[in-house]
N, C-alpha and C positions, 0 to 999 in steps of 0.2 A: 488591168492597168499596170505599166511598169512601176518596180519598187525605186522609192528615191531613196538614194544611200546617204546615211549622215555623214558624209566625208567629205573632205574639199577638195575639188579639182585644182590643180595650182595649172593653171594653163602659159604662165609667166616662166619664159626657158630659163632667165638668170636667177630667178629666186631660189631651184632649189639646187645653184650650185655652190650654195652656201652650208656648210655642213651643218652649222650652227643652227641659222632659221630651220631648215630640215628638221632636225631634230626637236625644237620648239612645239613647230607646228604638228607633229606625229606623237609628240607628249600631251597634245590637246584634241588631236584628230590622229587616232591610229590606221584609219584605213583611207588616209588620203592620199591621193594618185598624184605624179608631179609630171609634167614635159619637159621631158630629158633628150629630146631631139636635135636643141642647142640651136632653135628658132623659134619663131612666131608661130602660134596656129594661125589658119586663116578657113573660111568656107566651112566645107563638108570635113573638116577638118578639126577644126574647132568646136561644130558644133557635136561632133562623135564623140571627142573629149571630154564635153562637159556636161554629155547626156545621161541623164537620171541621178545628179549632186543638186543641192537643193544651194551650196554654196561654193563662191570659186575666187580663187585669187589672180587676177589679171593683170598683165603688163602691157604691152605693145599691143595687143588684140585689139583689131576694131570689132568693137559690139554695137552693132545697127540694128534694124528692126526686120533685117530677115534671119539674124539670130538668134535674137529674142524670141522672133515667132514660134521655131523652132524645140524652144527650152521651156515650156510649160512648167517643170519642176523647179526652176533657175528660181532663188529668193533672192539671195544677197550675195554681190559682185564686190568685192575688197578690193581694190584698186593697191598694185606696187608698186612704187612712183606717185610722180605728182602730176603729169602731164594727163588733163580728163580730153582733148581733143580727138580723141578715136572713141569716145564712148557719144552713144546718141542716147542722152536722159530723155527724152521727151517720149522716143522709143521703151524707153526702160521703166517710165513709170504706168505706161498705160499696157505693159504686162506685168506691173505690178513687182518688178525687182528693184531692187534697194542697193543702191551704190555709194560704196563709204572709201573715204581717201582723207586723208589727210594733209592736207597742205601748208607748203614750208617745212615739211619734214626734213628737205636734205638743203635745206638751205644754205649753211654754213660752208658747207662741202662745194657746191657751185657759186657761192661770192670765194671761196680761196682761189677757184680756177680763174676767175674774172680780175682777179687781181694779179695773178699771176700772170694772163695776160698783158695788161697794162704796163708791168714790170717791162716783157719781155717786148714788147713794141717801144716802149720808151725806150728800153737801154740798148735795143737792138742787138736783143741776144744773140737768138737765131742765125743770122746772119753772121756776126762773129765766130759764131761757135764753126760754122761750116769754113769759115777761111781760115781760122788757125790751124784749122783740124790738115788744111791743106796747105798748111807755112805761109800764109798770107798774114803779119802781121799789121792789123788797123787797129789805131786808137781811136775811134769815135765815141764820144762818151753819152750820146743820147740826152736825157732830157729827166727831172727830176721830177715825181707826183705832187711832190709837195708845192709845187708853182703851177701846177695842170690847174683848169674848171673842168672838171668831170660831170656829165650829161648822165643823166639816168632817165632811159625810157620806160616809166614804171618805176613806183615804187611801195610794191609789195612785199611779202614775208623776203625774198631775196632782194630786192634793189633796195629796200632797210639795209639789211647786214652787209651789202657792200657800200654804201653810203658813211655810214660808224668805220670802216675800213680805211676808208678814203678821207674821211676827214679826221682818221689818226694820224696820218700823212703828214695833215694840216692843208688838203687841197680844197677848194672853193668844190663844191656839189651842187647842181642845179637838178631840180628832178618837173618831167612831165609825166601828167598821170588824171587818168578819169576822175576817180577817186581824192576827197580831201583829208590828208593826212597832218592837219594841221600841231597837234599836238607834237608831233614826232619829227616835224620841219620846225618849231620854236624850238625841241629839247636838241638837236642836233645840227641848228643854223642852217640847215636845208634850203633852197631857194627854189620853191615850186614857179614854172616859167610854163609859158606856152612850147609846142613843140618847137618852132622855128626858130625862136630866141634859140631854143635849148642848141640846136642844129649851128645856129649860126655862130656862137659863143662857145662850144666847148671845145676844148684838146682831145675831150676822148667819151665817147657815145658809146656807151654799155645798153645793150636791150636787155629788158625781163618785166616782159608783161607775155600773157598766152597766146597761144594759137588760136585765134577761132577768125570770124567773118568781118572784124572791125581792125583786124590787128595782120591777115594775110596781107601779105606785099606793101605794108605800109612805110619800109625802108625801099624807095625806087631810085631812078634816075633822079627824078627831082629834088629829093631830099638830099643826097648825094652831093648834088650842085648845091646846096645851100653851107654846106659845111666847111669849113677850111683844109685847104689844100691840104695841110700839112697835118690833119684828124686823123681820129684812130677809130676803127668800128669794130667795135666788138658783138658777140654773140654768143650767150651758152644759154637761151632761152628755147625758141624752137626755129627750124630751116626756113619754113613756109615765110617768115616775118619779113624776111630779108630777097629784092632779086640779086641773085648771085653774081647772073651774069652782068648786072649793071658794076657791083663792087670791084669785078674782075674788069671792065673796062676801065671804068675811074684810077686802079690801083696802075694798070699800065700806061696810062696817058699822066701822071702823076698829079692825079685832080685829089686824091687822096694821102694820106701819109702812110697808112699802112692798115691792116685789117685781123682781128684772129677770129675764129669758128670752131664751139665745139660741135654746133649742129647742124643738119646741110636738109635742104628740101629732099631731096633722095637720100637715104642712107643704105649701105654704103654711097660716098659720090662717083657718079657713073663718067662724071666729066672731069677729067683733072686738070683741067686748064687753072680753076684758082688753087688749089694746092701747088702747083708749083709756081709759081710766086717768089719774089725773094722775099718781097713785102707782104707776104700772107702768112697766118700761123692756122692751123687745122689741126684739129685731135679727135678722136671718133665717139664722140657722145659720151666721155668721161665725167662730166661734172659732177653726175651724183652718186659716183663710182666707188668716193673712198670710202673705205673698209668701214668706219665709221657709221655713213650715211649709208651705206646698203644696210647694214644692221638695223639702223631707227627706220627707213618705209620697211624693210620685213616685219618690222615686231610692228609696226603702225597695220601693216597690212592682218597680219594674226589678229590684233586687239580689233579691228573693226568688221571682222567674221562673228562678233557677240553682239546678241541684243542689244 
């Protein structure tokens, strides 16, 4: 029988390009192996990687249940990040591994980028910045938050913290969401709505609820048409929520007001049609990027390798 090594495989490329977590984790695990390749594992790949560790730290990896098969030795999967939609639990428990993740860990760090966009669509930065830069002086002054109703689809550990954000402002917040958060809609004057209401009523429609089978494509053509011309859609949740291609029609027929995206159904996007946009902003999956929040899911990812 092969020996299983008490060490963790960090299968996760950006975790150990952090000198800091690195070192944490090799202060608690000395003979742990990292993926320095500066991508995903995947396949026969993946599973060479993390053959014979009995624990492993994972990011982007889809763990399905022909990897699972594979890992007889595999106990406990520590999740880097918060995103579990590549992981199959239902696979994962009936080979008996234990998958720990912490959510809302980088929260903070993905409602600043949400806000940020909101800024930069309302005051229509972007756009500015590229005419000056080329002596086109325009004064357009865009549009203030503090008069916006801000749409929240979802209002979990992130559409909280950018909710408290938004009604620092002093913007009207409406939120839809499975879930009753009644507590936290009295303490915060939150206006829990159905989605359509939410669609039809707000200036600017933030997603942050997950990926999975109730939540793919649930931004289409129709929802689209339900919104005001002159709306703003944002995204730093996940790609698969949104069809792209419909956002990128509506934005050039100006059935939209304007749209930003930290995250796109394909990463990198293979189609540059909505990036180049005047009215589109895109950023490559930054939101839980800052220095900050990479630190809190590493050490979230370390502390949930113990018992």
């Amino acid at each position: 029988m092969a020996t299983v090594r008490k060490a963790v495989a960090v299968a996760s490329h950006s975790f150990p390009r952090n000198p800091t977590l690195r070192d944490e984790l090799l202060a608690r695990y000395p003979d742990s192996v990292f993926n320095d390749t500066g991508h995903p594992l995947a396949g026969d790949a993946l599973v060479d990687f993390l053959r014979r560790h009995d624990k492993a730290i994972t990011g982007l990896e889809v763990l399905d249940e022909s990897i699972f098969a594979r890992l007889p030795e595999l106990r406990v999967v520590s999740k880097y990040g918060v995103g579990i939609d590549s992981i199959d639990f239902d696979a994962a428990r009936r080979h008996g591994v234990a998958i720990r993740w912490t959510p809302g860990v980088n929260r903070q760090s993905v409602a600043e980028l949400t806000i940020a966009f909101m800024l930069a669509l309302a005051r229509n930065l972007i756009p500015l910045a590229r005419e000056i830069r080329d002596g086109v002086w325009t004064r357009g002054g865009g549009r203030q938050l503090s008069s916006a109703t801000i749409g929240l689809v979802g209002c979990g550990n992130v559409g909280q913290t950018v909710a408290r954000l938004c009604r620092s402002f002093g913007a009207r917040v409406l939120a839809y969401d499975i879930q009753s958060y009644g507590d936290f809609y009295r303490e915060t004057g939150v206006v829990p709505v159905g989605l359509d209401e939410l669609l039809r009523e707000s200036d600017v429609i933030t997603l942050h609820v997950p990926l999975d089978n109730s939540t793919r494509g649930m931004i289409g053509a129709a929802e689209l048409a339900c919104m005001k011309t002159t709306a703003f859609l944002i995204n730093t949740a996940r790609g698969g929520i949104v069809d792209e291609q419909a956002v990128g029609r509506a934005l050039i027929d100006h059935k939209l007001g304007g749209a930003a995206f930290d995250v796109f159904r394909i990463e990198p996007p293979t189609d540059t049609t909505l990036l180049r946009l005047p009215n589109f902003v895109g950023t490559p999956h930054v939101g839980g990027s800052t220095i900050e929040a990479v630190l809190a899911m590493g050490r979230a990812a370390i502390a949930g390798l113990e018992p």
